[in-house]
C-alpha positions as CSV (number, residue, x, y, z in Angstrom):
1,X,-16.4,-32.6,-11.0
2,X,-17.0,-33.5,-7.3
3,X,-13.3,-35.6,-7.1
4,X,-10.5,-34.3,-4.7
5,X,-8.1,-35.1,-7.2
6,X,-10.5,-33.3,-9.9
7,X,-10.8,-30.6,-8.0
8,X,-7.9,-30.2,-6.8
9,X,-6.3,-29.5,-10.9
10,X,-9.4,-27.2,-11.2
11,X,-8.1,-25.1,-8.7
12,X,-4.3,-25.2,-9.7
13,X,-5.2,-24.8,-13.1
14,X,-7.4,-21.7,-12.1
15,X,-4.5,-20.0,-10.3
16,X,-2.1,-20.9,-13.2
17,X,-4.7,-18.5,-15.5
18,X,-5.8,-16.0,-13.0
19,X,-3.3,-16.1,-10.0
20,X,-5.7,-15.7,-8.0
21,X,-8.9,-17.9,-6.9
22,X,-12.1,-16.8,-5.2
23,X,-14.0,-19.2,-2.7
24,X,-17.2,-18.3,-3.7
25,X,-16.6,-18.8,-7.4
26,X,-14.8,-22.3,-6.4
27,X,-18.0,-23.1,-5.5
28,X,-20.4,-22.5,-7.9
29,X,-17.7,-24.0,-10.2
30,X,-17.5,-27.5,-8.5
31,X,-20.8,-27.6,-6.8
32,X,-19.4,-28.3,-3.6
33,X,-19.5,-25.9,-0.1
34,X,-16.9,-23.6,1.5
35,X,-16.1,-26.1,3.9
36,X,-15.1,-28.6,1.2
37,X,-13.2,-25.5,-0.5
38,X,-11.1,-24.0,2.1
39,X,-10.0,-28.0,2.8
40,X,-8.8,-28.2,-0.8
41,X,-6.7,-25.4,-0.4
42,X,-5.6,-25.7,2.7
43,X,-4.5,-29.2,1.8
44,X,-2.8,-27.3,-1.5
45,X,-0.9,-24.9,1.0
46,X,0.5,-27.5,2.9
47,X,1.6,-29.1,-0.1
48,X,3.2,-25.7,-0.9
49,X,1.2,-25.4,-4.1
50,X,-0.7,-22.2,-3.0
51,X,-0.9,-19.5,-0.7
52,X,-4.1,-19.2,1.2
53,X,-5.8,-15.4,1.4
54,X,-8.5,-14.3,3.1
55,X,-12.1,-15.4,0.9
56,X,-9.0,-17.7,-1.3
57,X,-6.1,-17.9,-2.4
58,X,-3.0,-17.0,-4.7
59,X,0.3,-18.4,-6.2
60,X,2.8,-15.7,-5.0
61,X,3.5,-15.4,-1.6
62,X,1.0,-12.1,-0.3
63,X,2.8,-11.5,2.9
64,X,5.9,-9.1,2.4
65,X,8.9,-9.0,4.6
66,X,10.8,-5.9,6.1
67,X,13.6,-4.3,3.9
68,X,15.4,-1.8,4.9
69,X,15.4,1.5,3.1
70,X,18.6,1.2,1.0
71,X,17.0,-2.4,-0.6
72,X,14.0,-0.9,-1.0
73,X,15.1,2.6,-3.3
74,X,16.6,0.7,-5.9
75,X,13.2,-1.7,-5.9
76,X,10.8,-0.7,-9.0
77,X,12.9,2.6,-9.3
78,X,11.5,4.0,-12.7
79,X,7.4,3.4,-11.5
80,X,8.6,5.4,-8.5
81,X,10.2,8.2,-10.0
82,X,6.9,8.5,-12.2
83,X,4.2,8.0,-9.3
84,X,6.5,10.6,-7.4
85,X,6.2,13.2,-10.3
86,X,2.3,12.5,-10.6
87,X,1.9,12.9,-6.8
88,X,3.9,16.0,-6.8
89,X,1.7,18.1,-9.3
90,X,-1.2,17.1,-6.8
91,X,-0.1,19.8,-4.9
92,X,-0.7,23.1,-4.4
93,X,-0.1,27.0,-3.4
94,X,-0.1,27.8,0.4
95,X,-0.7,23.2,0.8
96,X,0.1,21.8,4.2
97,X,0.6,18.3,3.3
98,X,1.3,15.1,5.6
99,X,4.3,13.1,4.1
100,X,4.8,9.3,5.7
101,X,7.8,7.0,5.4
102,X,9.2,5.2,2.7
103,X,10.4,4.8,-0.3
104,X,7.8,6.1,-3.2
105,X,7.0,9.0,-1.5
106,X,10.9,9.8,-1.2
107,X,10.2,10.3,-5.0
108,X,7.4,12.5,-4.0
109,X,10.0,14.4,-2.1
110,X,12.5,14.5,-4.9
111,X,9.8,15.9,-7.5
112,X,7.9,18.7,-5.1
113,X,8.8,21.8,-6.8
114,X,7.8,24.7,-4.8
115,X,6.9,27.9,-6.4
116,X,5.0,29.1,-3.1
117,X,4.9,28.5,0.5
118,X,4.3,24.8,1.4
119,X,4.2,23.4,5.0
120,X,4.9,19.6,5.2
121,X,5.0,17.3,8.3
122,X,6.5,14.2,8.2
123,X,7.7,11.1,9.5
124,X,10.5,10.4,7.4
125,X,14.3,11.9,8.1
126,X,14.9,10.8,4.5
127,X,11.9,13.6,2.7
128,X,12.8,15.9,5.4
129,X,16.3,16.3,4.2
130,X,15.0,16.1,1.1
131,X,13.3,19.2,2.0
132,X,15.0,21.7,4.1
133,X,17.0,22.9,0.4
134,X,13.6,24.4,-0.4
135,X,13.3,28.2,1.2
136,X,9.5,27.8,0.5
137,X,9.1,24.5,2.1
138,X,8.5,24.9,6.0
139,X,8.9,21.3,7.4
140,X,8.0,19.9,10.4
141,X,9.7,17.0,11.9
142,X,7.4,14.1,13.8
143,X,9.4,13.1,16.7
144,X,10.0,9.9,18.3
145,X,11.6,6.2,18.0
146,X,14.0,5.8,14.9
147,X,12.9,2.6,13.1
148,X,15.7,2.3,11.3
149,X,15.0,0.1,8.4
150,X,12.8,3.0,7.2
151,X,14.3,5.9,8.5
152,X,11.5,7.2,10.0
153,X,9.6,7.9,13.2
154,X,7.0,6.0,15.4
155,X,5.5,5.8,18.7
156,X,3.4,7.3,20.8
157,X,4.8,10.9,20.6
158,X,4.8,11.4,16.7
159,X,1.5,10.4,17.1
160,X,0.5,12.8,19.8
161,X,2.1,15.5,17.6
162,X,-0.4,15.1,14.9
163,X,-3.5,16.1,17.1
164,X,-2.2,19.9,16.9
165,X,-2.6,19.5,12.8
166,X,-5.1,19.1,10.0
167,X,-3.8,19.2,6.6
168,X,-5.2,18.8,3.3
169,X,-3.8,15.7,1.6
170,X,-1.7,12.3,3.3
171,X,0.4,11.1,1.0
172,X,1.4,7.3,2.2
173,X,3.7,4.7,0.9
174,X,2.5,0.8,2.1
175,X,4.1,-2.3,1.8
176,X,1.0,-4.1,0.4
177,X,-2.3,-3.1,-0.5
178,X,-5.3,-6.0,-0.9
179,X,-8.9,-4.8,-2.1
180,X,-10.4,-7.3,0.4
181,X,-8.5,-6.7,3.1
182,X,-7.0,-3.3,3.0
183,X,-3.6,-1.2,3.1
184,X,-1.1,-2.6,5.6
185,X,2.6,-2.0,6.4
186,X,5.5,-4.5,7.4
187,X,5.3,-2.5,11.3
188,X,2.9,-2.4,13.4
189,X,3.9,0.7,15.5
190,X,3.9,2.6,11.6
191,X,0.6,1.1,11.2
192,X,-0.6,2.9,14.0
193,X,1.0,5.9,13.5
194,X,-0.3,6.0,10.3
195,X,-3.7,5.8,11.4
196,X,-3.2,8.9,13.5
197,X,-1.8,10.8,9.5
198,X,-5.5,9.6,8.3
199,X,-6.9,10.8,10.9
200,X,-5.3,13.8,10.7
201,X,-6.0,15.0,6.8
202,X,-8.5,15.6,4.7
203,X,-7.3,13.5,1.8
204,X,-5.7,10.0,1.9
205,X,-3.5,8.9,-1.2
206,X,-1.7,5.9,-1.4
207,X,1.7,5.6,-3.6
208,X,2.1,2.2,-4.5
209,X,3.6,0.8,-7.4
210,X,1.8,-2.2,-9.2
211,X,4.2,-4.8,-7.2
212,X,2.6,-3.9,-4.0
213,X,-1.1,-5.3,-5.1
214,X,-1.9,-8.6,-3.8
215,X,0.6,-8.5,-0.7
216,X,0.2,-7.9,2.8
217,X,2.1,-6.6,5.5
218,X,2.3,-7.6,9.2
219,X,0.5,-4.0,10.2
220,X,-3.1,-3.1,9.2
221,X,-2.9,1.1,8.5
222,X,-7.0,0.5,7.3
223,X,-9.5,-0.8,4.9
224,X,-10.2,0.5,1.5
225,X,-12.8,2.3,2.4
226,X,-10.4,5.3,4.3
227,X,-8.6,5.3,1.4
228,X,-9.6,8.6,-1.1
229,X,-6.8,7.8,-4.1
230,X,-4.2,5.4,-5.4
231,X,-1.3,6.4,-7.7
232,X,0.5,3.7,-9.6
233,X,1.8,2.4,-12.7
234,X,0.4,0.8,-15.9
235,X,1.5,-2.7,-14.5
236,X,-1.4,-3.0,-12.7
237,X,-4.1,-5.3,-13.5
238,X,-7.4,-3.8,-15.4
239,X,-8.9,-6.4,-12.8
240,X,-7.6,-4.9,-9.4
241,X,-8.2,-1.6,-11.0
242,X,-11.6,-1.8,-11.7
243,X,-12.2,-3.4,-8.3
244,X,-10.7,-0.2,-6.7
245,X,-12.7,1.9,-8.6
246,X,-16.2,0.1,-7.7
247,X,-14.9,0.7,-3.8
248,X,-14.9,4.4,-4.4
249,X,-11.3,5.2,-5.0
250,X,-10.2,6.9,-7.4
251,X,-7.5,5.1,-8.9
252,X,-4.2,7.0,-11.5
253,X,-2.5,5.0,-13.4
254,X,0.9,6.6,-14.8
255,X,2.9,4.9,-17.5
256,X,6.0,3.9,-17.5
């Protein structure tokens, strides 16, 4: 099957069955080399057939765009209530906890039920609100530029901030997460900033419900490999799961 046109309906009926196509497989399949590949499918893009990935490619578009916050809460509501509720038992007497910005870990915020003292830092106005109701919660606001599509902090000063703390977990919201090439958000300044939260905790675990698997965002926050957990719902695929798993995180799946 060494035809473009033959290979070309291998490959579109590949990504009709799996979504997603690897290069390396391509290859073995058709007996032809990466060069040859990575033509076919960038010929395929351009014919708006595909969407090219890093090592492949996929059917739905993996690049996600910036929505601001109000969009975003009413997104996949019912996984994020239940990925907030998970997260929130995760936590602890006497916890100081790093909270970043956006919308699944507002659920987070929503479900933290504080029976002792709790310290939280943030970058989100949104979960700090959230928070100051709680007598038990101390919360400490990052400072710095308002992005307002996420109502949060970033910059250079939020950042400097987080050199005075260590705490024990990072709970982080993302706008895509791939298991090749990592978590990522659609900023780059919140990219970096949260970097500096990784950097700054113990424990790093990601909230992302299932729609956020296969997608990318403009930022890189880091690679799989800084990553400790993943919460998120029983849409996922047993593929992408496993895959996780095999990196070395450990991976919750609530249902919903």
């Amino acid at each position: 099957m060494s035809t473009l046109t033959a290979r070309h309906e291998h490959i579109i009926n590949k990504l009709k069955e799996k979504g997603t196509v690897n290069v390396a497989d391509l290859c073995n399949e058709l007996d032809v080399s990466s060069v040859t590949i990575r033509k076919d499918l960038k010929f395929l893009e351009d014919k708006t057939l595909l969407f090219r990935t890093h090592g492949g490619a996929t059917l739905n578009n993996p690049y996600m765009p910036d929505r601001h916050v109000n969009e975003k809460i009413m997104m996949q509501a019912a996984e994020k209530q239940k990925i907030g509720e998970c997260a929130a038992d995760l936590i602890v007497l006497n916890d100081c906890i790093l909270i970043a910005s956006g919308t699944t870990v507002l659920y987070l915020a929503k479900n933290i039920k504080a029976t002792g003292h709790l310290t939280v830092i943030t970058a989100a106005l949104n979960v700090a609100l959230e928070l100051i109701h709680h007598s038990d919660v101390d919360v400490i606001q990052l400072g710095g530029q308002v992005r307002q599509t996420s109502a949060s902090v970033t910059g250079i000063y939020a950042g400097n901030m987080l050199d005075d703390f260590s705490c024990s977990k990072l709970f982080l919201g993302v706008d895509g997460v791939d298991t090749e090439y990592g978590i990522t958000t659609t900023n780059m300044m919140e990219a970096q900033l949260n970097r500096k939260m990784i950097e700054s905790s113990q424990k790093t675990i990601v909230l992302a419900d299932s729609s956020k698997f296969g997608k990318r965002g403009f930022g890189k926050i880091c690679g799989m490999v800084d990553v400790d957990m993943i919460i998120t719902d029983s849409k996922i695929s047993e593929h992408t799961a496993d895959s996780l798993r095999a990196m070395g995180v450990e991976v919750i799946i609530v249902e919903v």
